[in-house]
C-alpha positions in Angstrom: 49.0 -6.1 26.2 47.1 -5.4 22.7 48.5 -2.9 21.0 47.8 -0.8 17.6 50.6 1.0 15.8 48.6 3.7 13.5 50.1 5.4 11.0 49.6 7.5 7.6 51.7 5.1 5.9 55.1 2.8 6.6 58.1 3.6 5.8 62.0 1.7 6.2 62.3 4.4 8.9 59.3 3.0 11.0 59.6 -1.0 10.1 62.8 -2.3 12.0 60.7 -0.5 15.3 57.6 -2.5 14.2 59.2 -5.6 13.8 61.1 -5.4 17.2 57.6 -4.7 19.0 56.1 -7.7 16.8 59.0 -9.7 18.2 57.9 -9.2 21.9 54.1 -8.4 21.4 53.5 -11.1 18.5 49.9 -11.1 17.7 48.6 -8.8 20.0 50.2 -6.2 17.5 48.3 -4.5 14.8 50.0 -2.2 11.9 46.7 -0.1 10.6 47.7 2.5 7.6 45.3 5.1 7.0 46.5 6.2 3.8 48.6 5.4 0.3 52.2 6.4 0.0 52.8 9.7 -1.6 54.2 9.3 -5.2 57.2 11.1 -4.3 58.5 8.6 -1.7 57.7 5.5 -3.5 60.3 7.5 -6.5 62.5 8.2 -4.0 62.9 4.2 -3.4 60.6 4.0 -0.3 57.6 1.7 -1.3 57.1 -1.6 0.9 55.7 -4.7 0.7 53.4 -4.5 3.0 52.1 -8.4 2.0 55.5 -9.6 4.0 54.9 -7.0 7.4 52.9 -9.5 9.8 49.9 -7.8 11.5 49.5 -5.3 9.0 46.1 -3.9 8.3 45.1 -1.0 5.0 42.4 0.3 7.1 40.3 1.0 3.9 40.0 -3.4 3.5 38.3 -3.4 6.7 37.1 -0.2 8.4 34.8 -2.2 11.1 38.0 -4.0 11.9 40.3 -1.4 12.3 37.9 0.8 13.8 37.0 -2.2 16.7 41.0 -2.7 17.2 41.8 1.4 17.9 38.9 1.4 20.4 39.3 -1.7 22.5 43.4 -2.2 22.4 45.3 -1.4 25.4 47.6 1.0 23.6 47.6 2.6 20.5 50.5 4.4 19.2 49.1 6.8 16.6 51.1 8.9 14.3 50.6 10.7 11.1 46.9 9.6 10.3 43.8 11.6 10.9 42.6 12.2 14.3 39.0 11.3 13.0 40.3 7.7 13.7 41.2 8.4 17.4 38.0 10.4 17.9 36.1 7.7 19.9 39.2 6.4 22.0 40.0 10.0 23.5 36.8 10.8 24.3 36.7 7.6 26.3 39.9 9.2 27.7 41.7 5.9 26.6 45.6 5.4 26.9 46.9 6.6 23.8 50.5 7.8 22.5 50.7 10.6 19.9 53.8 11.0 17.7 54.3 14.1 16.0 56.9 16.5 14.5 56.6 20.5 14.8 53.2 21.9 14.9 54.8 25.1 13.5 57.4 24.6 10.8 56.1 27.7 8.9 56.4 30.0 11.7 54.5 30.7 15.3 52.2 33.0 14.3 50.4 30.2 12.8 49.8 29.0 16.8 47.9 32.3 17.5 45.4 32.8 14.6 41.6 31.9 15.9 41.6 28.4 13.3 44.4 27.2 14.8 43.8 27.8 18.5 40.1 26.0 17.9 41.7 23.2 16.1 44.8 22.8 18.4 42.4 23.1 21.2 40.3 20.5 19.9 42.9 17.8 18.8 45.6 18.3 22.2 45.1 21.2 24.5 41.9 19.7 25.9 43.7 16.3 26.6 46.2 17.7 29.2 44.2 16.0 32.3 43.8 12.4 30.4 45.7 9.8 29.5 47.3 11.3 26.5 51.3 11.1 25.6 53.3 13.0 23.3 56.0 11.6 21.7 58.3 14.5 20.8 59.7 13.3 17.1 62.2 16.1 17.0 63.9 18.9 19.5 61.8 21.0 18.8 58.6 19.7 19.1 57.8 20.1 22.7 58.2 23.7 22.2 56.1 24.3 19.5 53.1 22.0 21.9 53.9 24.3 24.9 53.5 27.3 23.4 49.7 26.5 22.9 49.7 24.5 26.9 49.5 20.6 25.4 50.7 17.7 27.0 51.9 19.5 30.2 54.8 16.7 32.0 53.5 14.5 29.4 56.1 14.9 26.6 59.0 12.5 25.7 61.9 12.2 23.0 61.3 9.9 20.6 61.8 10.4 16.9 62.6 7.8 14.4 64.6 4.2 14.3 65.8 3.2 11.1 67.6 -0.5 11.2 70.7 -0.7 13.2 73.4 -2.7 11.3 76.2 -4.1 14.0 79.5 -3.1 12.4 82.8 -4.8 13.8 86.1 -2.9 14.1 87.3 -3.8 11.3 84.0 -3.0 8.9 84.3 0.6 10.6 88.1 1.4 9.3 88.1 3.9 6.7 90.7 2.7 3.9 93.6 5.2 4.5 94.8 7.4 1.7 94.3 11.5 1.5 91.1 11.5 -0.1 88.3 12.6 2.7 85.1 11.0 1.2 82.1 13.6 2.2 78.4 12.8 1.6 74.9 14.3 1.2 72.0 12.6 0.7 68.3 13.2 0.6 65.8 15.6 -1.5 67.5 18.4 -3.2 64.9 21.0 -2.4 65.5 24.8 -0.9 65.4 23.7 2.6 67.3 21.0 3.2 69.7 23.4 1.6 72.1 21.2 -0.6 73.9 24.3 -2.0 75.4 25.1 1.8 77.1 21.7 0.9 79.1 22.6 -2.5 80.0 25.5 -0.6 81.7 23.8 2.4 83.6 21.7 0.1 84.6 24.5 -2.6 86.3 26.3 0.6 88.2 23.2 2.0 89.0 22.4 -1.9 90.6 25.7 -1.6 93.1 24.8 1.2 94.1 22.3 -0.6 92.5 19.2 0.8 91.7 16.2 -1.3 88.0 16.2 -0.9 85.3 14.5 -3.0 81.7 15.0 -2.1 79.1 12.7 -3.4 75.2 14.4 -3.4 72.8 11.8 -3.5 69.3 12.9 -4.6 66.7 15.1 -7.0 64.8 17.9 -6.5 64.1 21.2 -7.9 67.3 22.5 -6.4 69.3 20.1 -8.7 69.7 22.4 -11.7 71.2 25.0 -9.1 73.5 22.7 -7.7 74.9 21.1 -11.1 75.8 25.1 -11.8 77.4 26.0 -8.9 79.4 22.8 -9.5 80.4 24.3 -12.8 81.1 27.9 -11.5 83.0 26.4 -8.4 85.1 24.1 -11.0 84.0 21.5 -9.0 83.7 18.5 -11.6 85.1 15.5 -10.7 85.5 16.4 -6.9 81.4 17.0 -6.6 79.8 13.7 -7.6 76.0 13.8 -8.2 73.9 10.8 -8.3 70.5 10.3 -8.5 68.0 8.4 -5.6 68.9 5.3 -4.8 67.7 2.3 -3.3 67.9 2.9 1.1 70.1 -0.4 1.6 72.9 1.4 -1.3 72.8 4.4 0.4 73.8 3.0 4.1 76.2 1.1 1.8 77.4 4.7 0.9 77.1 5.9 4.3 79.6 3.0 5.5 82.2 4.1 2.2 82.7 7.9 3.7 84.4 9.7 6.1 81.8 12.9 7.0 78.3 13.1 6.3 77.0 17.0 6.3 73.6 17.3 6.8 72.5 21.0 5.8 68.7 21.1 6.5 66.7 23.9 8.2 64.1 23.8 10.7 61.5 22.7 8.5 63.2 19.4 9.2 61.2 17.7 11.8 63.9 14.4 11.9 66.1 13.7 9.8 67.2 9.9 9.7 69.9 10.4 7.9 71.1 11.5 10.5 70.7 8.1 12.6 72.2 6.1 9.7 75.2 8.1 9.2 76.1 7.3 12.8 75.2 3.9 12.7 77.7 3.8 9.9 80.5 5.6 11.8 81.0 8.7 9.6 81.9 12.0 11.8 78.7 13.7 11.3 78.2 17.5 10.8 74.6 18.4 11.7 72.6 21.7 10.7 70.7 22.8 14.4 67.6 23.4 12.5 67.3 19.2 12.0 65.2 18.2 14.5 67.0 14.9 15.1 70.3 16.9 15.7 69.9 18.3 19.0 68.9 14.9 20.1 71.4 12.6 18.7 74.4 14.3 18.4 77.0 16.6 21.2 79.1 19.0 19.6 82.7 17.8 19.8 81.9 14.6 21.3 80.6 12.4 18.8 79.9 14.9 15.8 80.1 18.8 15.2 76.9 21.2 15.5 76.5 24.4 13.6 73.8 27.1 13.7 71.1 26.6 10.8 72.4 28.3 7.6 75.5 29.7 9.0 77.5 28.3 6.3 80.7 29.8 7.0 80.5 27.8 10.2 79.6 24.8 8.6 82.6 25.0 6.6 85.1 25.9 9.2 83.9 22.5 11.0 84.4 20.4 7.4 87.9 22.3 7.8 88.6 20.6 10.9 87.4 17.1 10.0 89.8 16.7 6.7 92.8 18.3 9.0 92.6 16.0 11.8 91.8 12.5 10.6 92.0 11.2 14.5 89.0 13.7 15.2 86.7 11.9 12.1 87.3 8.6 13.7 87.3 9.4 17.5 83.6 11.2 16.3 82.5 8.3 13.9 83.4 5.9 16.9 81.2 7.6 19.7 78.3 8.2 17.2 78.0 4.5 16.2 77.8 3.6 20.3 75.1 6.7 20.4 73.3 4.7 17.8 74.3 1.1 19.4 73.3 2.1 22.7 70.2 4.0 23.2 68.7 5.2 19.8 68.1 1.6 18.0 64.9 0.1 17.3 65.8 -2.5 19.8 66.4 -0.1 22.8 63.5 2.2 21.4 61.2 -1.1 21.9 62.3 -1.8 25.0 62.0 1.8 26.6 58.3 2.2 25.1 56.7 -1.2 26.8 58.0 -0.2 29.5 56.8 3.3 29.9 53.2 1.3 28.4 54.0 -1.3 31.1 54.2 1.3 34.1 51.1 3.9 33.0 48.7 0.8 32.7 49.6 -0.6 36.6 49.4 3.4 37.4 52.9 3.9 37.5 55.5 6.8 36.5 58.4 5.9 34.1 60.9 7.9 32.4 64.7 7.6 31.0 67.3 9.3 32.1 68.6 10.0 28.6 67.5 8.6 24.9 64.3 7.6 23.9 61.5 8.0 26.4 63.2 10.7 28.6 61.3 13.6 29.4 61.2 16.4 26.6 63.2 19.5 27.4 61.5 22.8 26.3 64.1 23.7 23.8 63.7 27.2 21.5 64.7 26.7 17.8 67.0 30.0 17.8 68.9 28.0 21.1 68.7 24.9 19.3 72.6 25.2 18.2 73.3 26.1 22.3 72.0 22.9 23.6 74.0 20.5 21.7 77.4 22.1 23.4 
């Protein structure tokens, strides 16, 4: 099987996936990046080098190359770069796997306005009958492609597989003592929503719980957040730190107790998400994150609250730093979530064989995880389907 992974850019998220299909596909697999990383990601500690990722290709070095490799491969997994590079593959109705995230962060009127009907039209809805897959990077992406009648039956969780680090019992006990280590982490900017944070561990402060809350990260919400620190009093219990490397932050992620991520649904994934599981913190997840309603179960291996209802955000922090036999029983079933079905490995797996079974003319699908059918899930009900 020749296959072509085609992407904007790589990122840590994406590499431990490539490498597993580069294990099993060897040099039948080509990496072809359309585009530079942005500025702000390489800051944020997120640059690669791409000289020591086997199979990789900048597609501006050799266009003829690149261009011959996404029309004749067997599979091309395509996600992020510009359809013009797809253009003469689907109209030879070729088999091809689309990744995406919401078409409609900013709101579904965007679906109904005459340029975007055309356009969506042009680049999905007129693929429905071909061999054309959509790989549903979030909960609430196969929504936001039925609403405009894409991909009908065709549609299948996926999302993204940071590196999965095997922990052993012992590497996943918490050091006892009453301080409840909580952390955030990512871009402070308004809607990932870093402030819904402070305030979640100002009110537990308040009852008298030992808390400190480390906030990894910049953005232009980080003036804000240093002065609600000051007006909560918070100094000394709110730590704030700046971005650092990915491998010190999954170091971090291992160090604490809860991890609260606060974002909205302009969130498509969210792999924090996946690596505060891996680590085996008792994760409290925003609905709006579109890795949430995928990854975790409310009360079964993390907590769920409806995006922006901070009060219920809080009231689940409460209950994580009162019952320290809830943060590990939660810490323990996320990290076999993670160790089970959403690892690079698994992820791997699960796609060559759904590639496997569409090229002998064959139906495949998981039960659960990573290449299970997409359900159509509303954002407003978002919060209702992880109970």
């Amino acid at each position: 099987m020749t296959f072509v992974f085609l992407t904007n850019y790589v990122t840590h998220h994406q590499l431990p996936f490539y490498r597993e299909l580069r294990e099993v596909l060897g040099e039948d697999l080509h990496l072809i990046v359309s585009d530079k990383m942005e500025e702000e990601r390489v800051n944020m500690g997120w640059s690669i080098n791409t000289e020591e990722i086997p199979g990789y290709l900048y597609l501006e070095d050799d266009v003829e190359k690149a261009e011959r490799l996404i029309r004749e491969s067997d599979v091309v997994l395509c996600g992020g770069a510009d359809d013009y590079f797809l253009r003469e593959r689907l109209d030879k109705r070729k088999f091809t796997l689309r990744y995406y995230e919401r078409l409609f962060k900013d709101g579904y009127w965007h679906a109904f306005t005459p340029k975007s009907f055309t356009k969506n039209r042009n680049r999905h809805v007129r693929f429905k009958n071909d061999p054309v897959y959509l790989l549903c990077a979030g909960a609430y992406v196969a929504h936001d492609f039925n609403l405009i009648g894409a991909y009908p039956g065709k549609k299948y969780k996926w999302g993204y597989f940071p590196e999965f680090i095997e922990y052993s019992e012992d590497e996943m006990k918490r050091k006892s003592g009453s301080e409840i280590r909580v952390l955030w982490t990512g871009r402070m900017i308004d809607w990932k929503h870093p402030e819904h944070a402070v305030v979640a561990a100002a009110k537990c402060i308040e009852q008298g719980f030992d808390i400190k809350l480390t906030m990894i990260g910049e953005g232009d919400q980080s003036e804000n957040i240093d002065r609600m620190i000051k007006e909560y009093g918070l100094e000394g219990t709110v730590i704030r730190r700046p971005f650092i490397a990915p491998s010190e932050v999954r170091e971090e992620m291992r160090r604490s107790d809860v991890y609260l991520c606060t974002s909205d649904f302009k969130e498509g994934w969210g792999a924090v998400v996946n690596e505060a599981m891996n680590a085996g913190c008792a994760v409290v997840g925003s609905s709006g994150a579109g890795s949430v309603p995928f990854l975790l179960k409310h009360e079964v291996n993390g907590m769920v609250y409806p995006s922006e209802e901070k009060g219920i955000l809080a009231n689940a922090l409460y209950a994580l730093c009162e019952d320290p036999t809830l943060r590990k029983r939660f810490g323990r079933e996320a990290y076999r979530t993670i160790a089970s079905e959403w690892n690079p490995k698994e992820a791997c797996r699960r796609l060559l064989a759904f590639c496997e079974a569409v090229l002998a003319g064959k139906e495949y699908a998981e039960e659960s995880g990573p290449m299970s059918k997409a359900e159509i899930i509303r954002p407003k009900n978002g919060w209702i389907s992880c109970l």
